[in-house]
C-alpha positions in Angstrom: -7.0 25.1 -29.3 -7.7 23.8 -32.8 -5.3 21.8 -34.4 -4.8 20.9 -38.2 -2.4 19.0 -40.0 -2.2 17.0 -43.3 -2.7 13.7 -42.8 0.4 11.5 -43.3 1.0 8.7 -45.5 -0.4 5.5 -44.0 3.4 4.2 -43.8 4.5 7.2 -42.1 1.5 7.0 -39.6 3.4 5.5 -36.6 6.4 7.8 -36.6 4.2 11.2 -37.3 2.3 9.9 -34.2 5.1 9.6 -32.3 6.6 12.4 -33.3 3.2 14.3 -32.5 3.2 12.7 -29.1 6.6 13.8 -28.3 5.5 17.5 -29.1 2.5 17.3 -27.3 4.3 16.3 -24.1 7.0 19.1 -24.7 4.2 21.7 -25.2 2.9 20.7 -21.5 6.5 21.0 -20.2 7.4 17.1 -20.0 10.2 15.0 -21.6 9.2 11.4 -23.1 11.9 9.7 -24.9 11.9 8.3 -28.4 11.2 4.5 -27.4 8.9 5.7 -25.0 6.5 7.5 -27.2 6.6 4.3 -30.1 5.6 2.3 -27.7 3.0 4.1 -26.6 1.7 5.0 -30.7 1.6 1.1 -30.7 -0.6 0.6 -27.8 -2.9 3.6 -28.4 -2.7 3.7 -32.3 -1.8 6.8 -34.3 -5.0 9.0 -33.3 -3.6 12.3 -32.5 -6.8 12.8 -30.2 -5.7 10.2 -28.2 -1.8 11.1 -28.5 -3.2 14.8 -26.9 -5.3 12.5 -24.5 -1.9 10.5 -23.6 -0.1 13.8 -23.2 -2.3 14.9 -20.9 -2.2 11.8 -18.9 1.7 11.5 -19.0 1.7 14.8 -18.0 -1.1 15.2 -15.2 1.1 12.1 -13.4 4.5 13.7 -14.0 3.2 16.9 -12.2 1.8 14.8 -9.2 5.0 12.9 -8.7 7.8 16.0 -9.3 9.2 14.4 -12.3 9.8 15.9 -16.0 10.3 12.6 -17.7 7.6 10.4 -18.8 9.5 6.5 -18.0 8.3 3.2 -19.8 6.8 2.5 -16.4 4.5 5.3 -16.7 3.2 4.3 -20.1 2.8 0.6 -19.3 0.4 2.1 -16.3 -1.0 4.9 -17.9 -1.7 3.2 -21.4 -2.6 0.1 -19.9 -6.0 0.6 -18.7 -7.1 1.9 -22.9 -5.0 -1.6 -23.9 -7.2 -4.1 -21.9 -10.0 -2.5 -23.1 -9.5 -2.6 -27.0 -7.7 -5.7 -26.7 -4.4 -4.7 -27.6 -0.6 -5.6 -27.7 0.6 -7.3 -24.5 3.5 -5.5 -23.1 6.8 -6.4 -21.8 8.4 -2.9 -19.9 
């Protein structure tokens, strides 16, 4: 699958990201809410690579566990691993 885009507006980064993410996780069949997918566009950053590699996460652990939504739980574990390595935000879920 290729995918192609033009590239948004360094202000408008985050919320295409998230926006991207959201769709990604759809595509695969999966719900992740609004909050849910910011927060993880502020962990990850706003590389739609890596939003298509959190989908795929999100999604690989939703279909192990029988569940459709993706929860901030999921995301703290899931994202957390990428965090501690790059040094990122410290999160509160």
């Amino acid at each position: 699958r290729v995918l192609a885009w033009e590239a948004p507006k360094p202000w408008e980064a985050k919320e295409a990201a998230s926006k991207f993410l959201r769709a990604e996780v759809a595509r695969l069949g999966f719900r992740i809410g609004e909050d849910v997918a910011d927060m993880t566009v502020r962990l990850a950053g706003t590389d739609r690579w890596l939003m298509t590699q959190e989908a795929t996460k999100f999604a690989a652990a939703l279909k192990a566990d029988g569940r459709e939504e993706v929860t901030r739980q999921d995301m703290a574990g899931l994202v957390a691993a990428q965090q501690v390595r790059h040094g990122g935000d410290r999160l509160a879920v």
